[in-house]
N, CA and C of each residue as an Amber inpcrd file, in Angstrom:
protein
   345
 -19.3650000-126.5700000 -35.0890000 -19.3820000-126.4350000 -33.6440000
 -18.6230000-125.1810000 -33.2550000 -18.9950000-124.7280000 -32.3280000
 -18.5090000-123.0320000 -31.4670000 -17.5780000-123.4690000 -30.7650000
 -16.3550000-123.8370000 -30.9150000 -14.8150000-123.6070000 -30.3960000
 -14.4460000-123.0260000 -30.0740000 -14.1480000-122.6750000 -28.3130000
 -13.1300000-121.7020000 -27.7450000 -11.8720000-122.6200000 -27.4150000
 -10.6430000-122.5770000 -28.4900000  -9.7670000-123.1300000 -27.5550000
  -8.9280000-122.4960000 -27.2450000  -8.5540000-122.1520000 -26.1600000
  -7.8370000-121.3050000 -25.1840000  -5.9920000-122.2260000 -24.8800000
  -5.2710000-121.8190000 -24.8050000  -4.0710000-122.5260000 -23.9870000
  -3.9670000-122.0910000 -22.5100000  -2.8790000-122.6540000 -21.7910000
  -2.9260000-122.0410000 -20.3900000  -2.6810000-121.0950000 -20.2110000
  -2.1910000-120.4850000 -21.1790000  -1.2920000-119.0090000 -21.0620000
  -2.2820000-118.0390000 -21.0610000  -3.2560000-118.1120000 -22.2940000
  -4.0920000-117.2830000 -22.0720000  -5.3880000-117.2070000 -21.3550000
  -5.5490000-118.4950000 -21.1900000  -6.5520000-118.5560000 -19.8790000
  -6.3160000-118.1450000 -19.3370000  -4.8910000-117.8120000 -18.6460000
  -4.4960000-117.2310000 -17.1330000  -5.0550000-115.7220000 -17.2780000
  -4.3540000-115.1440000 -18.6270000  -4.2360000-113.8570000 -18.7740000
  -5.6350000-113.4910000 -19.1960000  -6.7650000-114.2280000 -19.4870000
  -8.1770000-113.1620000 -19.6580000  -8.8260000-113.2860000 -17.8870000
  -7.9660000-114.3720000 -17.3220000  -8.8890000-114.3920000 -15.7990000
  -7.7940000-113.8880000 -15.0410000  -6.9000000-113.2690000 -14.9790000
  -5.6050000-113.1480000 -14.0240000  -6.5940000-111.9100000 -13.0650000
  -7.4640000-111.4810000 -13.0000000  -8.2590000-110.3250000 -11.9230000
 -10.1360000-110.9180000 -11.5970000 -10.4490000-111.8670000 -11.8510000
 -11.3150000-113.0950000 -11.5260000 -11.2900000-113.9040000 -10.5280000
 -11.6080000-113.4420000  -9.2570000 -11.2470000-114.3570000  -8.2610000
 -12.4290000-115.6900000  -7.9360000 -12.0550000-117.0300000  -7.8360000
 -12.9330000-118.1440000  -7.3140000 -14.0220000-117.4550000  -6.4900000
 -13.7670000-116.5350000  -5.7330000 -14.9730000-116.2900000  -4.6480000
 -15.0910000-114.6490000  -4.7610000 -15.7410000-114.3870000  -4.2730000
 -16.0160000-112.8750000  -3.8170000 -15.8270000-112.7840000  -2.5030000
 -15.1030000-112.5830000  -2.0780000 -14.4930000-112.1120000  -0.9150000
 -13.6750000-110.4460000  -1.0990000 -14.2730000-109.8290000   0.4780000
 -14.0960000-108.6540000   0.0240000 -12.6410000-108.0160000   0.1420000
 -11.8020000-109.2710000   1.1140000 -10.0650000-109.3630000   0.8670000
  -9.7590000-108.9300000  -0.4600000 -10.6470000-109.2840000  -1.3360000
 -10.1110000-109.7970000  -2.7760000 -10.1660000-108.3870000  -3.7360000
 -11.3860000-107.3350000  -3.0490000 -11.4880000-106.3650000  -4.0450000
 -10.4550000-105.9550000  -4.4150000  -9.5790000-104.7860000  -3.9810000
  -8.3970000-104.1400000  -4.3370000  -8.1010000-104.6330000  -5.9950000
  -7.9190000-106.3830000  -5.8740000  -6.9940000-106.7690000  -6.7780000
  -7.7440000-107.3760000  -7.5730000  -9.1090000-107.4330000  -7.3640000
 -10.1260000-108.1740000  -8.5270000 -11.1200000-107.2510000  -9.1360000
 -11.3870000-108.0480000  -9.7380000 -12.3930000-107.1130000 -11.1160000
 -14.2690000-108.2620000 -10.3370000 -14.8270000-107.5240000  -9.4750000
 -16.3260000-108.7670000  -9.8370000 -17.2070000-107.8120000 -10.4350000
 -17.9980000-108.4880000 -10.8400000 -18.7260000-108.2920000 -12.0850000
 -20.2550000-108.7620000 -11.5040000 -21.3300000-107.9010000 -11.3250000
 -22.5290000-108.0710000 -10.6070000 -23.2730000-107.7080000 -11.9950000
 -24.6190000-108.7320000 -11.8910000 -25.7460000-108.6250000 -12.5730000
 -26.1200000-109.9380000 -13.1660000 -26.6410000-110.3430000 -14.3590000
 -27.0550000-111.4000000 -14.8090000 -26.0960000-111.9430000 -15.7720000
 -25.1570000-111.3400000 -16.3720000 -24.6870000-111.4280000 -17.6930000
 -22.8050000-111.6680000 -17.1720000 -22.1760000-112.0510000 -17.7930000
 -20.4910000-112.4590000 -17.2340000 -19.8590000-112.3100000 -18.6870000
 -18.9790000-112.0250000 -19.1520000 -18.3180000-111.9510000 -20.3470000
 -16.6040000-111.7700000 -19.8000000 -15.7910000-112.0020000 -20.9180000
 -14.8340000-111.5600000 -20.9550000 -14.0190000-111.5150000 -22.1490000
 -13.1270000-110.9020000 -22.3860000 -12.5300000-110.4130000 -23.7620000
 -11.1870000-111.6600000 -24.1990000 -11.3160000-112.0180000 -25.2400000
 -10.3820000-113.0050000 -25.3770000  -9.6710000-112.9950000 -26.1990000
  -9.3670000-111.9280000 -26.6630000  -8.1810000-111.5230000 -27.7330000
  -8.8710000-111.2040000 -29.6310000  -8.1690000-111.0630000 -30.2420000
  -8.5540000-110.2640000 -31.5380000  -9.8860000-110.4750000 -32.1000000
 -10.7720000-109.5790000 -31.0380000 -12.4620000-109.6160000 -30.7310000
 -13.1110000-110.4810000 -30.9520000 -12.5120000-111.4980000 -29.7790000
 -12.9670000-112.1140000 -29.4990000 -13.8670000-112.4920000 -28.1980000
 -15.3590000-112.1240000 -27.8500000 -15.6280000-112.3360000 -26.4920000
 -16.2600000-113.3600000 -26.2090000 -16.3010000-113.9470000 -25.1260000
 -17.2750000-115.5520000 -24.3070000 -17.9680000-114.4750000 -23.2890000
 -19.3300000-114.8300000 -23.1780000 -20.4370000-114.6520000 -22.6720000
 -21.4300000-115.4020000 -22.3580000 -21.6720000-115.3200000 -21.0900000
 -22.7870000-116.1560000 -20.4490000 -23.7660000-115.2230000 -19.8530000
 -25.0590000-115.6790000 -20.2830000 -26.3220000-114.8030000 -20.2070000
 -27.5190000-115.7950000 -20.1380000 -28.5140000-115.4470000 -19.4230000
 -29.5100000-115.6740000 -19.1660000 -30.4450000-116.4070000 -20.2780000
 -31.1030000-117.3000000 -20.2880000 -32.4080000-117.6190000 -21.4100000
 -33.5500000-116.5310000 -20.9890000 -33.7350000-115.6770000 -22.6830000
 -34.6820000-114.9790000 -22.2630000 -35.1170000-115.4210000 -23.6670000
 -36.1580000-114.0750000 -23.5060000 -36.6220000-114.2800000 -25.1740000
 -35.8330000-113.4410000 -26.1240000 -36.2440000-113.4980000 -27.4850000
 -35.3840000-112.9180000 -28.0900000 -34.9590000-111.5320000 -28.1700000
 -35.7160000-110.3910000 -27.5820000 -35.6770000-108.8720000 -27.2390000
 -34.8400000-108.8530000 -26.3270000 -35.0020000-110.0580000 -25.5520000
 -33.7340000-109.7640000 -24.1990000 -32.8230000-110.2130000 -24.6630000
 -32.5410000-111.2410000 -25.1600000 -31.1370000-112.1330000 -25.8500000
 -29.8800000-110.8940000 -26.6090000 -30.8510000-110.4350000 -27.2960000
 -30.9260000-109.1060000 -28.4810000 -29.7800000-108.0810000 -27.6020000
 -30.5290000-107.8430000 -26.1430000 -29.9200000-106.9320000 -24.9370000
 -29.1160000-106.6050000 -24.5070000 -29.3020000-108.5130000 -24.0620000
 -27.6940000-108.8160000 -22.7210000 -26.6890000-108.6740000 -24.4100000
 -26.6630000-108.8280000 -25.2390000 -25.7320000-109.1150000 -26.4170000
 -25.3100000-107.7060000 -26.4420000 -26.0190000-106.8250000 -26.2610000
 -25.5410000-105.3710000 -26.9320000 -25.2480000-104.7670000 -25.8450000
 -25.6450000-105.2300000 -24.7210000 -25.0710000-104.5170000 -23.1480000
 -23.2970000-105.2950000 -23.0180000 -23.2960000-106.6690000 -23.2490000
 -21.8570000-107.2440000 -23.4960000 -21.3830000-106.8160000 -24.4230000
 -21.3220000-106.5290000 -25.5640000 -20.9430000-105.9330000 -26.7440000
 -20.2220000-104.2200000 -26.6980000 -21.4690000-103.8990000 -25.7920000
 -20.9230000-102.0360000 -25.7560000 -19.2810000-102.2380000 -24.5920000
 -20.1290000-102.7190000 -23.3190000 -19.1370000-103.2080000 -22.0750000
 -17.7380000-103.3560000 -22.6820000 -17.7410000-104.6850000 -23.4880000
 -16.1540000-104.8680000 -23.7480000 -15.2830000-104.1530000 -24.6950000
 -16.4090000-103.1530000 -25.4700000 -15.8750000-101.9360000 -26.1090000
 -15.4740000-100.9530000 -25.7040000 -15.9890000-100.8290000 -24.3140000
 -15.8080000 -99.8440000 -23.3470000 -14.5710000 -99.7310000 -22.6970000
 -14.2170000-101.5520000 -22.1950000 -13.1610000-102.0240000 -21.3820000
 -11.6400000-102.0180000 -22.3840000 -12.1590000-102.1760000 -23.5760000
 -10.8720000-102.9230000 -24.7020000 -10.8410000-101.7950000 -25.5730000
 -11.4610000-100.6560000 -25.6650000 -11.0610000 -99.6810000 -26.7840000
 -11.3130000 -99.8030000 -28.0810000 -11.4100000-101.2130000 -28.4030000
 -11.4920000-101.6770000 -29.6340000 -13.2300000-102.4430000 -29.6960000
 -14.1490000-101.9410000 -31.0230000 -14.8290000-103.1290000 -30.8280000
 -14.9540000-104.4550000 -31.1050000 -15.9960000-105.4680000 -30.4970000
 -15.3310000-106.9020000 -30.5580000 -16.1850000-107.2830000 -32.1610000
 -15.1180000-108.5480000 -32.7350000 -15.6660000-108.7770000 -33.8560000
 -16.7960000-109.8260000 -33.6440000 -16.8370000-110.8000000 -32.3640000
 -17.6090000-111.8670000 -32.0740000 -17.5700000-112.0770000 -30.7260000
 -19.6340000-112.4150000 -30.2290000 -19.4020000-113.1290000 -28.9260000
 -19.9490000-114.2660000 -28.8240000 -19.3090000-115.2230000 -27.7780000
 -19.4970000-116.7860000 -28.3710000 -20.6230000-117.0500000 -26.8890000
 -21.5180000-117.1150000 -27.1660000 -23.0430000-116.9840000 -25.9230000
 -23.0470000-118.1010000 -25.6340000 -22.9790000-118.3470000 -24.3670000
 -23.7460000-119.5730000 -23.5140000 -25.0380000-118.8780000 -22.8740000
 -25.7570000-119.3140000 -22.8080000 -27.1960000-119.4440000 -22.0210000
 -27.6180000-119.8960000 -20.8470000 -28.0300000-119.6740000 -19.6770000
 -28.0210000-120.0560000 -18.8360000 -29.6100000-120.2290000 -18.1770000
 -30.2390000-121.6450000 -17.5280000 -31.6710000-121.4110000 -16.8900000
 -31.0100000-122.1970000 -15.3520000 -31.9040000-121.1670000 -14.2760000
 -31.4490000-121.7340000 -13.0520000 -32.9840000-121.8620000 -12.9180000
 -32.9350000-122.5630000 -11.9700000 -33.7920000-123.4510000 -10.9730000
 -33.6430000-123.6440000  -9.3250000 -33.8840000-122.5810000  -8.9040000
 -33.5950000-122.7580000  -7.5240000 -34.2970000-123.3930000  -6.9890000
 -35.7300000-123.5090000  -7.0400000 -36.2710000-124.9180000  -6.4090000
 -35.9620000-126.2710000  -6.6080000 -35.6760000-126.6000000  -7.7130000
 -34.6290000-127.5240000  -7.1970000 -33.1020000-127.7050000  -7.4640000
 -32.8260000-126.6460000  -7.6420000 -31.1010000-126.3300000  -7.0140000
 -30.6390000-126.9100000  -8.0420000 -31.2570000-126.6710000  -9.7980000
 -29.9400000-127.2270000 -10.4420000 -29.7450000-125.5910000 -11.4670000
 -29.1090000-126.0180000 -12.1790000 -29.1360000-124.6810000 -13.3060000
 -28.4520000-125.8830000 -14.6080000 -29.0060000-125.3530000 -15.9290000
 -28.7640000-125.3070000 -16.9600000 -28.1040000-125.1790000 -17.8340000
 -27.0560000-125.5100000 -18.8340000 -26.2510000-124.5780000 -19.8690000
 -26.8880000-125.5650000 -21.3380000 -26.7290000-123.5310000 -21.9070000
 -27.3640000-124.3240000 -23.6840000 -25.7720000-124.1920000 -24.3550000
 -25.5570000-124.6940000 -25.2350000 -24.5610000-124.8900000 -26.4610000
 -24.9400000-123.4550000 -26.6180000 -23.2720000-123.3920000 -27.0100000
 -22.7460000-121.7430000 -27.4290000 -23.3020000-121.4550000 -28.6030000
 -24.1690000-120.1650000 -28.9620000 -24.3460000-119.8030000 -30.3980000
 -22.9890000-118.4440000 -30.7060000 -22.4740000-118.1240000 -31.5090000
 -21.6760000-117.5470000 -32.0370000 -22.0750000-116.0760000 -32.6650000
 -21.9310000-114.5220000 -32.4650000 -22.5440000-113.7770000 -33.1370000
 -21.8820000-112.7820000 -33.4230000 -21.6390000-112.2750000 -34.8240000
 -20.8240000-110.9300000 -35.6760000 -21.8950000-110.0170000 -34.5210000
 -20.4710000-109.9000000 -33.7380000 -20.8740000-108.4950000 -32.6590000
 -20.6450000-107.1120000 -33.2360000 -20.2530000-106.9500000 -34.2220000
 -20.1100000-105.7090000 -35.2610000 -21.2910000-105.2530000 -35.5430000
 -22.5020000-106.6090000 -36.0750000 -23.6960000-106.0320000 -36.1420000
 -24.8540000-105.4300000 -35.1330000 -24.1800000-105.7050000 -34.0930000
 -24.8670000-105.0400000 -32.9080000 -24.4640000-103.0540000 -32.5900000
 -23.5110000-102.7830000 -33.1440000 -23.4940000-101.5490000 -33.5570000
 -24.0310000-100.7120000 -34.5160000 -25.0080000-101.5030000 -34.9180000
 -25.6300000-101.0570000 -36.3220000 -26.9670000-101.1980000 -36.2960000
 -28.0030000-100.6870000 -37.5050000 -29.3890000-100.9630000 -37.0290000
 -29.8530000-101.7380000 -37.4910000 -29.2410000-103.0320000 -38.0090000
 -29.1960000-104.2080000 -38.4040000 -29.0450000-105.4430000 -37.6540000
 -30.3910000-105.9020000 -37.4620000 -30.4180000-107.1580000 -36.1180000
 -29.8110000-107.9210000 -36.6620000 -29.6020000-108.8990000 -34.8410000
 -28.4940000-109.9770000 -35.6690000 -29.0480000-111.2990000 -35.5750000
 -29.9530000-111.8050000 -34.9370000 -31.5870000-112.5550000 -34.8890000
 -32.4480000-112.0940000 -35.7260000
């Protein structure tokens, strides 16, 4: 099973610029994050990512668009991102989550798929 266990301490500290809402009070001091895809860095490359159900060319994508991103943000690249999946349904107003798959984000720098 794909285990993130986090303590309070560091929960605080990967969301301490994550605000509950988007409110535009809030910019100055928050980090929001627009598009389909949400990630964040969780210590010795370690990232959690939530992304869309696509097919596998897109899966492939959002992975290497999160992958470059938190290389971008952290200096360092990440060794793993732990993917949730997401299907919404706005007609009838529910949305979805799949079980986390786990992926050597190292190989996404390379020309070696990781699917």
């Amino acid at each position: 099973m794909n285990e993130v266990a986090l303590s309070a301490n560091q929960l605080n500290q990967i969301s301490y610029d994550l605000p509950a809402v988007r409110k535009g009070y809030l910019q100055p001091v928050a980090n929001f994050e627009f598009g389909e895809t949400r990630s964040r860095y969780l210590g010795n490359g370690r990232v959690i990512a939530l992304l869309p159900d696509s097919s596998k060319q897109g899966y492939q994508d959002y992975l290497a668009h999160i992958a470059d991103e938190q290389r971008k943000n952290s200096g360092e690249t990440p060794t793993s991102i732990t993917a949730f999946q997401y299907q919404l349904n706005p007609r009838k107003m529910t949305a979805a989550l799949a079980l986390p798959t786990t992926v050597d984000a190292r190989s996404l720098f390379t020309a070696k798929r990781v699917l």
